[in-house]
N, C-alpha and C positions, 0 to 999 in steps of 0.2 A: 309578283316580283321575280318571275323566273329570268326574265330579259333583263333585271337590274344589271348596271355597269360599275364594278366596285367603283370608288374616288380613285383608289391607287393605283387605276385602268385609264382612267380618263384622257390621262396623255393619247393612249394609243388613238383614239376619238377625233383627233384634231381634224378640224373642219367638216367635221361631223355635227347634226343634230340626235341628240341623244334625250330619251325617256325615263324618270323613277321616279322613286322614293327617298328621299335624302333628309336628313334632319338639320333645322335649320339652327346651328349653335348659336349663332350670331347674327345681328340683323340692325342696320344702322342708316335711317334717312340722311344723303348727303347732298350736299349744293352743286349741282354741276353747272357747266359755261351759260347755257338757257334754264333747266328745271333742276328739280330733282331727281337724285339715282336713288336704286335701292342697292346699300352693298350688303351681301351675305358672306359670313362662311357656312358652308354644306359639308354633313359630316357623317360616316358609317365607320363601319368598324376598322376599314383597312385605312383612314387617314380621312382628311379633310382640304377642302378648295375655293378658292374662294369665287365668287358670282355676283352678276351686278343684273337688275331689271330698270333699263332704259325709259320704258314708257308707264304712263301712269303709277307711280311707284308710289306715293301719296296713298291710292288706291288699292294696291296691291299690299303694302304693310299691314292695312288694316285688318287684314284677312286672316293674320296668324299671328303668334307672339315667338319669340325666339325659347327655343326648348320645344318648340312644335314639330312634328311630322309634316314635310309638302309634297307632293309631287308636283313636277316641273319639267317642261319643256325647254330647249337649250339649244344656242349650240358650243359646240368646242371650240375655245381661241386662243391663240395663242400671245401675249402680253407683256413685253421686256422679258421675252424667256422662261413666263411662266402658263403654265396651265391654268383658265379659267373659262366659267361656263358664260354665257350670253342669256341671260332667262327671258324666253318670251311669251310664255305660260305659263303660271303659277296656280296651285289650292291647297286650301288645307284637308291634311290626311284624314280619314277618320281609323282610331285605333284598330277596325278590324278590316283593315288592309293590310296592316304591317307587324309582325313581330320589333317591339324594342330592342332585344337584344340585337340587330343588327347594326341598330345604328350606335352601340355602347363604345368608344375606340376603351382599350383594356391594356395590361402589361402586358408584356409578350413572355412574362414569365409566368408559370402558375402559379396560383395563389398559396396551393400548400406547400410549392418550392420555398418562394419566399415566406412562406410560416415558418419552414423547419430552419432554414437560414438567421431568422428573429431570433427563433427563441435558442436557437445555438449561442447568439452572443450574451442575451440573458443569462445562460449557465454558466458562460466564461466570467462570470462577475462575481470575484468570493468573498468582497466585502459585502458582513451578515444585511447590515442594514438596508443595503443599496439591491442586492439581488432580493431581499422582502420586501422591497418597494415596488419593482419590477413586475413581481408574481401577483401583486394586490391588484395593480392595476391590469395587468395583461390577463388575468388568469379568468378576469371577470368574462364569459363567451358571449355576454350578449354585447359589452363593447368590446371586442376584439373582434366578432363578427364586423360590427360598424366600422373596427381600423382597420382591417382586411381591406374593405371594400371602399373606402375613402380615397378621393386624390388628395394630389400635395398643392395643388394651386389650382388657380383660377383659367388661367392664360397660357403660361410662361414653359411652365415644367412639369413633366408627370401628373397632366391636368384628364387623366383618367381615370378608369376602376383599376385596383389598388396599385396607383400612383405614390398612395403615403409610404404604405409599407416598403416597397420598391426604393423609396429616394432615401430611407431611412435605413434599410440594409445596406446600402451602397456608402452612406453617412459615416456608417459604423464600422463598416471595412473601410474606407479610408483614413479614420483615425486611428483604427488600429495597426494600419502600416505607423503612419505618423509616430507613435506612439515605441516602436521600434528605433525610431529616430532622435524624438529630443525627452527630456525626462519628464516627464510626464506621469499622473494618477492615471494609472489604465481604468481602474475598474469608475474612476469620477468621470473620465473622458468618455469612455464607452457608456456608462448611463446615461449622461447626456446626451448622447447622440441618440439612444433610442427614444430618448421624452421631448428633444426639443421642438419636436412638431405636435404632440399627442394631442394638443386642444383640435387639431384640423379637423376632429371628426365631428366638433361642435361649431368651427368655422362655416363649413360649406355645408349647402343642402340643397338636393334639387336631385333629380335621377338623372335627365333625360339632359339637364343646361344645367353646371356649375355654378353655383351663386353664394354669395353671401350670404349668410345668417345675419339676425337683427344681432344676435351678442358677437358673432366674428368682424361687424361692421364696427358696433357701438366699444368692442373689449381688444379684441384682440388675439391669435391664438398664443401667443408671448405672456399673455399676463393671465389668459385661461388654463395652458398651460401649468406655471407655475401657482396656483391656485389649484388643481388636480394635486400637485407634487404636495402641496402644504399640509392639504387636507388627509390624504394619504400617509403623508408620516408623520402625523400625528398619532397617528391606529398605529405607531411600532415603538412598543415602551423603550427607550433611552437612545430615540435616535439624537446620533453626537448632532447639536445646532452649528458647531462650523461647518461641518458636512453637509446640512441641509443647505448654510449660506452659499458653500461653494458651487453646489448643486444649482439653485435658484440664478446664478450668477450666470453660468453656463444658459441658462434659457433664455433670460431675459436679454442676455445681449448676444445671442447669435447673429443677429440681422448684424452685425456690424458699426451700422451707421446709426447716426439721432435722423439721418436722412430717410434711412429705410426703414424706418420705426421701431429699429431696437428700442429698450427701454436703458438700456444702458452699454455703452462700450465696452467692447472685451478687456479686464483688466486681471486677469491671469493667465496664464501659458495654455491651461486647460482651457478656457473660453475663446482666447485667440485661435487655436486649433480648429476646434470645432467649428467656429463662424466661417474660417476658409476651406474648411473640408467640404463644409453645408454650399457655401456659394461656389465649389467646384464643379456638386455636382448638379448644383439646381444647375448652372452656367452651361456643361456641358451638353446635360441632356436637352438642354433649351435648341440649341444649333444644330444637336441631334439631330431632334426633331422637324424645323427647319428642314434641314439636309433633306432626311428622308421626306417630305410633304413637296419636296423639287422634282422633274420630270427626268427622266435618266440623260438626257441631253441638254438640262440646266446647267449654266456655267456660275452662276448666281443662283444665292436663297432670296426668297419675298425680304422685304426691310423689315429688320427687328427693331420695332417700337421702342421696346424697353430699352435697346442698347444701342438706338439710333445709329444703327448701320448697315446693311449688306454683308452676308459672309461668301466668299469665293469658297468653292467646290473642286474639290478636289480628287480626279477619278485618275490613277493608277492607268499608264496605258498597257 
């Protein structure tokens, strides 16, 4: 793999044929005007791109399953302004060609950065019950290893190694601005923010391809979640029950919507917050992402799915 051509290189390639190892995140048989295509997305540590195999692709899917290692044959094109690869050779990897860790995309923070940032806000919590809730569950190192190292989604946002904690530090500083702003329980605000994702470590599972759990498909991580919180402060003699209600309230309806599977609509100041701080920054970092996966001469990002649009780019002359 010395000749590997990072993804976040690939631009400079245009009109080139190019050789590697890439990991295939994505992989989706599609109808085209006469047969079928194969669409990919291809992905390493410095980003991801997407790639289509024209001929026999029927043929060619059979060969691997998406979470696999390929090497693959290409060339570089260029696509309504975006970088993609042309596949005209395709196999599946065998593990001892390739180190994993290349293809893992990660935070671009460290991970003990955003450890010592967590548990900073942890400490910042001086109501007794709420920071003994905290330490029960964070304190335990064999799940804190797994939150560490857990993303926050699927697709969308922070859909890397440790994406959770990442989107969750970012969560918890924005409501803590917030929180400067309208009156608000800091230490209710800010515990929620740290547990409103905590079931994700039981959501996803998969190293290599992001996926669903049978309980993150079948439960939820909103109602796994608040089932961690129940169970846990139970273990703390006289925790006050409107605390815990307010608490639970906070989780279960962050998504906002009955559309986006909240379990329930924000109906306090503390839950309202939270849900637009949480979808500011899953939102932002979404387009982020976007952004940076466009070629330094994109004037456009690929079409976001989720928010059925196009984002224009913006480069500072």
């Amino acid at each position: 793999m010395d000749n590997q051509t990072p993804i976040a290189e690939l631009h400079l390639k245009t009109g080139e044929e190019v050789v590697g190892f890439y990991l295939a995140a994505e992989k989706e048989l599609r109808d085209g005007k006469n047969e079928q295509y194969l669409r990919l997305k291809l992905q390493d540590r410095s980003g991801s791109i997407s790639a289509n195999v024209w001929k026999e692709a029927k043929k060619c899917a059979d060969l691997f399953d998406a979470g696999d290692v390929v090497k693959i044959k290409g060339n570089v094109v260029s696509f309504k302004g975006q970088t993609q690869v042309s596949i005209t050779q395709l196999r599946f990897a065998d593990k001892s060609e390739y180190r994993i860790e290349d293809f893992l995309a990660r935070s671009k923070i460290a991970p003990e950065v955003l450890a010592e940032r967590f548990f900073a806000f942890v400490d910042k919590v001086e109501q007794a019950h709420l920071n003994k809730l905290l330490h029960l569950i964070f304190d335990d190192k064999e799940f804190f290893s797994r939150y560490l190292d857990a993303p926050a989604a699927k697709g969308w946002h922070h859909n890397y190694v440790h994406g959770l904690i990442e989107h969750t530090v970012s969560v918890a500083s924005i409501c803590e601005f917030a929180a400067t702003m309208y009156p608000v329980n800091y230490d209710l605000l800010v515990t929620g923010a740290l547990l409103h994702d905590v079931a994700k470590v039981m959501e996803y599972e998969g190293k290599t391809n992001i996926e669903f759990s049978d309980a993150g498909r079948l439960i939820g991580h909103l109602s796994m979640s608040d089932q961690l919180v129940c169970e846990t402060a139970a273990r703390i003699p006289g925790f006050p029950e409107e605390l815990l209600i307010n608490l639970r309230h906070l989780i279960l309806a962050h998504h906002g919507e009955y559309e986006k599977a909240s379990v329930r609509l924000p109906q306090t100041l503390e839950a309202l917050l939270l849900h637009l701080c949480d979808n500011l920054d899953a939102q932002a970092v979404g387009v982020s992402q976007l952004i940076d996966a466009s070629p330094p001469n994109a004037v456009w990002t690929e079409f976001d799915r989720l928010n059925n649009r196009y984002y224009k780019i913006f480069r500072p002359i």
